[in-house]
C-alpha positions as CSV (number, residue, x, y, z in Angstrom):
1,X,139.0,89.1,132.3
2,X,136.1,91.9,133.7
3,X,138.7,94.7,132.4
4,X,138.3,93.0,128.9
5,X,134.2,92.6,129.5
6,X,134.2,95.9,130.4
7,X,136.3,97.3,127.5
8,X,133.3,94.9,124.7
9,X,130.9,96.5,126.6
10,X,132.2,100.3,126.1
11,X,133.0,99.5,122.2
12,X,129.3,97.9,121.8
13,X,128.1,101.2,123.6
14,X,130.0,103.7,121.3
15,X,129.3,101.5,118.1
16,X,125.4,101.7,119.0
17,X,126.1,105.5,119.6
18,X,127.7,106.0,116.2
19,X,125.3,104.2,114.3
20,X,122.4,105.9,115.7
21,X,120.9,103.6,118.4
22,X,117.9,102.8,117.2
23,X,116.3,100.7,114.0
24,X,115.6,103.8,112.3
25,X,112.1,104.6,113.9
26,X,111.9,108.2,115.5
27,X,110.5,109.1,118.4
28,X,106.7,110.0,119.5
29,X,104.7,112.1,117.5
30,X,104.3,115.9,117.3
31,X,101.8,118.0,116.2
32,X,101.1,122.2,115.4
33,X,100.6,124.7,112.8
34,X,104.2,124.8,111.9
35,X,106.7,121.8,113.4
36,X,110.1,121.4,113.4
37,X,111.6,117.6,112.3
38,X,115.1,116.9,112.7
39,X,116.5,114.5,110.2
40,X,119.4,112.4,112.3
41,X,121.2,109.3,111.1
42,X,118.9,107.0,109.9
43,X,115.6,108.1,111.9
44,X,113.4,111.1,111.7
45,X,113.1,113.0,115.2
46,X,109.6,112.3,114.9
47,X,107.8,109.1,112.8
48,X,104.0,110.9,112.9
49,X,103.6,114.6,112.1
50,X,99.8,115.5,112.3
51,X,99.8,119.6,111.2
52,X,96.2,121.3,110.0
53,X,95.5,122.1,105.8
54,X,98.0,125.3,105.7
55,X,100.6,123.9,107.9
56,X,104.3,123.5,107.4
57,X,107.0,121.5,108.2
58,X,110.4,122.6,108.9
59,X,112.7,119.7,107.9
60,X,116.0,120.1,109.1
61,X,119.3,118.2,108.7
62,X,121.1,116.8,112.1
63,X,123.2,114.0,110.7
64,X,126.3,113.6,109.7
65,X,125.4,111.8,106.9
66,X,122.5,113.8,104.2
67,X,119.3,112.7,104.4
68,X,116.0,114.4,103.0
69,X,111.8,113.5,102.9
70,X,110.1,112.4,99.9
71,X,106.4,111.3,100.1
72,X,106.1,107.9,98.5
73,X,104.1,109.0,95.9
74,X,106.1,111.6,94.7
75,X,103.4,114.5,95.8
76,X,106.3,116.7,97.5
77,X,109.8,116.6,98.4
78,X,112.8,118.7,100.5
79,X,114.0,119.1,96.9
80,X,110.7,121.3,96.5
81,X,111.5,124.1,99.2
82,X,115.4,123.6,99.3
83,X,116.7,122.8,95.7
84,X,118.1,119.4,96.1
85,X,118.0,116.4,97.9
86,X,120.7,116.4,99.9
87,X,120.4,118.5,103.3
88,X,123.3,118.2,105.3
89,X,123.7,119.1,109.1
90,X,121.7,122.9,109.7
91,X,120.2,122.8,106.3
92,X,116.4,123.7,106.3
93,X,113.8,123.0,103.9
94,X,110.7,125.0,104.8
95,X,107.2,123.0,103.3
96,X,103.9,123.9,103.3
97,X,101.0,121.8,103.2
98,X,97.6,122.7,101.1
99,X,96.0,119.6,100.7
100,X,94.6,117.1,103.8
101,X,95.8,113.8,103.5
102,X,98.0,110.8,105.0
103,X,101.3,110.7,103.7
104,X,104.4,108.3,104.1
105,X,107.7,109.9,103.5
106,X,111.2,108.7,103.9
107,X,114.7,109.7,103.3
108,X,115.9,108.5,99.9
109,X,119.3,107.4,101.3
110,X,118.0,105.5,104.6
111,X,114.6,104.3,104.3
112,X,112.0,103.2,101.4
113,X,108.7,103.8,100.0
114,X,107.0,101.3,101.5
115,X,107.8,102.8,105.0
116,X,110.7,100.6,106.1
117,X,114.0,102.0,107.8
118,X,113.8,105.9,108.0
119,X,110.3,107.0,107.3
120,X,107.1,108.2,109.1
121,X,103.4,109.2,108.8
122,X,102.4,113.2,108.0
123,X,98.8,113.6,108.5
124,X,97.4,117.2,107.0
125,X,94.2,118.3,108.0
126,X,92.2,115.1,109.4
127,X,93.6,112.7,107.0
């Protein structure tokens, strides 16, 4: 009986592993002149991103799955700097950021407009 507990317990472990862990939120915040975001399976490394009016963000894929970033209103996307929306695994789209303001993005394929599953908060300038 505890080696079958013990064998649930190691499948629940590697089936929250596979599937990322987590209910799509990312971690902390970061902030800088130029920032780095990893885009894992179905969370973004980071869910706020506060850079100044000039700044850029480095969007990089780390899934095994694509993902990308699209502001909810349609003001920028990956697509922009990388040519198409799906960034796979050590695929960089390089963005830069002229105008303050608070946007929601999310990946197309794992999150929505509205902010649910994999999005996040980029804050330009002082919002």
């Amino acid at each position: 009986m505890r080696r079958r507990a013990l064998a649930l317990a190691v499948v629940g472990v590697l089936v929250l592993v596979a599937c990322g862990g987590s209910d799509g939120g990312g971690g902390d915040s970061i902030e800088g002149d130029e920032v780095v975001v990893d885009m894992f399976d179905n969370r973004f490394e980071y869910n706020e991103i506060v850079i100044p009016v000039g700044g850029s963000v480095t969007w990089r894929g780390a899934g095994a799955n694509p993902h990308n970033a699209v502001d909810a209103d349609d003001e920028w996307s990956t697509e922009d700097a990388f040519g198409s929306l799906d960034q796979h695994e050590g695929d960089e789209a390089i963005l830069t950021y002229n105008t303050a303001g608070t946007y929601t993005f999310y990946c197309t394929y794992h999150g929505n407009a509205e902010g649910g599953g994999m999005a996040g908060t980029l804050i330009v300038g002082e919002g």
